[in-house]
One Martini backbone bead per residue (centre of mass of N, CA, C, O) as a GRO file, in nm:
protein
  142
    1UNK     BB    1  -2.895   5.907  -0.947
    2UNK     BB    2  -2.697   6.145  -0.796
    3UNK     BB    3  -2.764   6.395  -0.621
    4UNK     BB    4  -2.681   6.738  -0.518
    5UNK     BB    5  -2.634   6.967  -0.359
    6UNK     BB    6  -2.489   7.260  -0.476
    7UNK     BB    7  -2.319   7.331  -0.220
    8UNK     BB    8  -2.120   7.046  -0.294
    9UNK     BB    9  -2.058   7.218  -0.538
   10UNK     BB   10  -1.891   7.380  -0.772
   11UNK     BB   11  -2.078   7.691  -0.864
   12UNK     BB   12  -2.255   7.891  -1.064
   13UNK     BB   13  -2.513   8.011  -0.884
   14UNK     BB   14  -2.641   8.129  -1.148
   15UNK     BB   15  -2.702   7.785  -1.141
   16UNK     BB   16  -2.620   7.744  -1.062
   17UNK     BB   17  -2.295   7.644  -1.260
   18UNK     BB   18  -2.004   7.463  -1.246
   19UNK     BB   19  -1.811   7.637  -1.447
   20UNK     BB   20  -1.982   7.790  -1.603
   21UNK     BB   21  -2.156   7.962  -1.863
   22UNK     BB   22  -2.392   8.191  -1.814
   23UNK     BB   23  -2.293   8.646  -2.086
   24UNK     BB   24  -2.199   8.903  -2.026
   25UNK     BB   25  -2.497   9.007  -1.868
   26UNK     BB   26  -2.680   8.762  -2.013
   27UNK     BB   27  -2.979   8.618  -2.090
   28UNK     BB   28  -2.997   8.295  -2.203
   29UNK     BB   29  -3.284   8.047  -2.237
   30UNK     BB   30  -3.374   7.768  -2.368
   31UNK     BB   31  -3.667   7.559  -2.472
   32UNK     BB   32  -3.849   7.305  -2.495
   33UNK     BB   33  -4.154   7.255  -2.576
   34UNK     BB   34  -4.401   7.282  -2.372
   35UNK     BB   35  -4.608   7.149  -2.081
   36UNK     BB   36  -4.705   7.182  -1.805
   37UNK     BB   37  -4.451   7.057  -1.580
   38UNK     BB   38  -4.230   7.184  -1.810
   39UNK     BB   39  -4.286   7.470  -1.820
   40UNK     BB   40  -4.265   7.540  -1.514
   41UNK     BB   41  -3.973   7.478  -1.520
   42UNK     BB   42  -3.859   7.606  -1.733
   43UNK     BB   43  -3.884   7.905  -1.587
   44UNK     BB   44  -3.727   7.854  -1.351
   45UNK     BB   45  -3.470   7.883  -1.529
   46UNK     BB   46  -3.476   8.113  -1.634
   47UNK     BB   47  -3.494   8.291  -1.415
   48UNK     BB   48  -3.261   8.234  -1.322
   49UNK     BB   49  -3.096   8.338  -1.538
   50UNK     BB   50  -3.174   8.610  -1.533
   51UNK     BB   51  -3.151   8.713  -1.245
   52UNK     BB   52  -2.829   8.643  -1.269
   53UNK     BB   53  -2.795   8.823  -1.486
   54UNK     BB   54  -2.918   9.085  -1.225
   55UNK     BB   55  -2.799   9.011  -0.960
   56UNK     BB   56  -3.071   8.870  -0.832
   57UNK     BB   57  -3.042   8.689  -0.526
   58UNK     BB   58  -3.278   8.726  -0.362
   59UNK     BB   59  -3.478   8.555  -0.563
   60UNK     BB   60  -3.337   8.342  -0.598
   61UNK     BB   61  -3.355   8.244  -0.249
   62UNK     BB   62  -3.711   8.305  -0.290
   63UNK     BB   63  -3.810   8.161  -0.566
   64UNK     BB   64  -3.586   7.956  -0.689
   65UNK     BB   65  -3.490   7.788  -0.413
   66UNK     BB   66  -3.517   7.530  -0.240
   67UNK     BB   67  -3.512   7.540   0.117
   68UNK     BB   68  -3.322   7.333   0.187
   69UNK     BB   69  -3.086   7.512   0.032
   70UNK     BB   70  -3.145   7.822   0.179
   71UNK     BB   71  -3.053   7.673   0.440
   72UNK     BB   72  -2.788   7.565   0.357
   73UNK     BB   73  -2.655   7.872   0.315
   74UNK     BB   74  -2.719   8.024   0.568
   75UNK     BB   75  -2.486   7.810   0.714
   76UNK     BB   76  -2.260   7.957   0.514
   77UNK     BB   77  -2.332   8.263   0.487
   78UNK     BB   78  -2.566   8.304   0.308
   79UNK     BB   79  -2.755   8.334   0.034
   80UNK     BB   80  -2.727   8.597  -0.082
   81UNK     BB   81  -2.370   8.585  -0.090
   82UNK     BB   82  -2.321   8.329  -0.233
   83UNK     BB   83  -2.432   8.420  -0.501
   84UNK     BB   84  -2.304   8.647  -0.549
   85UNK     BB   85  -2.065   8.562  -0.575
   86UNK     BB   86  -2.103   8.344  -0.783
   87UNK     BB   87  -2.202   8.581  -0.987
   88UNK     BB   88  -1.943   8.728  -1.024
   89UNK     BB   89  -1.782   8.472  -1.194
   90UNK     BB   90  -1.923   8.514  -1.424
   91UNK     BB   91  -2.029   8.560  -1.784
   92UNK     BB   92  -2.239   8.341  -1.845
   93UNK     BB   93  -2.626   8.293  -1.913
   94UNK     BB   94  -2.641   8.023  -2.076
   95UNK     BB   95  -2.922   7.819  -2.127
   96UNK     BB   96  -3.009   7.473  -2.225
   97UNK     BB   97  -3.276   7.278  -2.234
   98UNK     BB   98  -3.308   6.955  -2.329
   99UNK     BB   99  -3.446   6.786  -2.086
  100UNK     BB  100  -3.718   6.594  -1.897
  101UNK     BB  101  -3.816   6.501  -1.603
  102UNK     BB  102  -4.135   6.390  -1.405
  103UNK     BB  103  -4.216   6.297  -1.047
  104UNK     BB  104  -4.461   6.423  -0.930
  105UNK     BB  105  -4.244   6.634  -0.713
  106UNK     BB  106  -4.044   6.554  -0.903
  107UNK     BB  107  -3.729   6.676  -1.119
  108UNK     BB  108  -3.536   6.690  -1.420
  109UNK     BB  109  -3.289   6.901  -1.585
  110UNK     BB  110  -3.124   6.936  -1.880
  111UNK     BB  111  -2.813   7.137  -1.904
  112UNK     BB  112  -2.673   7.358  -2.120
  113UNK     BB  113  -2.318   7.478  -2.097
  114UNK     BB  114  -2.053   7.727  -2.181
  115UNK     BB  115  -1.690   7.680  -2.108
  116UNK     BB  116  -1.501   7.807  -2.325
  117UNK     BB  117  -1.628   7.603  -2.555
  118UNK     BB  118  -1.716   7.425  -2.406
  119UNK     BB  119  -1.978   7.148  -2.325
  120UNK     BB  120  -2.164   7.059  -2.093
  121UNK     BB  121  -2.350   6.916  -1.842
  122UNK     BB  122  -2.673   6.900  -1.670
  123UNK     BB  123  -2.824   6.785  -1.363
  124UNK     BB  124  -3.146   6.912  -1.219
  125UNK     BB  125  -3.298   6.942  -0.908
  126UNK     BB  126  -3.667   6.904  -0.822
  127UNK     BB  127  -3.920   7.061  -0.666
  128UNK     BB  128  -4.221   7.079  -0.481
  129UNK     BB  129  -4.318   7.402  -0.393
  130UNK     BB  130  -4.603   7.410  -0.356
  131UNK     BB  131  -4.704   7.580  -0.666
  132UNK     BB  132  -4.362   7.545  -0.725
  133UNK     BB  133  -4.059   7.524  -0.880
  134UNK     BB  134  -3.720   7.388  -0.727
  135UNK     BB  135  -3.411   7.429  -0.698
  136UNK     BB  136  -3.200   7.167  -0.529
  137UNK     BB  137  -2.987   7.069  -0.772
  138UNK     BB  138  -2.669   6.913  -0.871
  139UNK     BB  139  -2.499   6.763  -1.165
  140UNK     BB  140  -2.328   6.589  -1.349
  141UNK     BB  141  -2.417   6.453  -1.667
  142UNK     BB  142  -2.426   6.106  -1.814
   0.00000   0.00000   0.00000
């Protein structure tokens, strides 16, 4: 599976999610029980989440994205007016995520998200950034 960086496909990037529904400037994202790197992971994409329904687009940023994505969001606009401008778009910010998988220092996870009353699927790529997970991309899940 080859992931995208956020940048190179249309989303939603308050997850940051193309296309994506993600209720009117409400944050709800579920995840399955986890612990350890799965639940550090789950907790990532919660805050983006929240941050993107709070239309907080700093911490998107300086927090949850990884360095890598918001260089290049810098090159192109900067990351903090990227996200706003996407962040206004979005209607919903319901997010759930369905499972995880973790290697090393990435991991993916699929996230499930509703557009208009369709179902949509993503996976998101994750990388290890010092002790924090950060999003690095996107992709529609197959």
């Amino acid at each position: 599976m080859t992931v995208r960086p956020l940048i190179a496909i249309p989303i939603c990037l308050a997850l940051a999610l193309g296309g994506c529904s993600l209720t009117q400037k409400n944050a709800n994202t579920t995840t399955p029980k986890a612990t350890g790197p799965a639940k550090a992971i789950g907790d990532v994409i919660s805050s983006f989440s929240s941050d993107a329904s709070s239309g907080n687009s700093k911490t998107i940023c300086d927090s949850i994205l990884a360095a890598s994505l918001v260089s290049q969001l810098n090159k192109v606009g900067g990351c903090q007016n990227d996200i706003t401008n996407q962040i206004d778009t979005v209607s919903s910010f319901t997010l759930t995520v369905t499972k995880y998988g973790v290697s090393g220092d990435t991991a993916t996870a699929v996230v499930k998200s509703d557009d208009n009353g369709t179902t949509k699927l993503y996976t998101l790529a994750l990388v290890k950034q010092g002790k924090s997970w950060r999003i690095s991309g996107l992709s529609p899940a197959s």
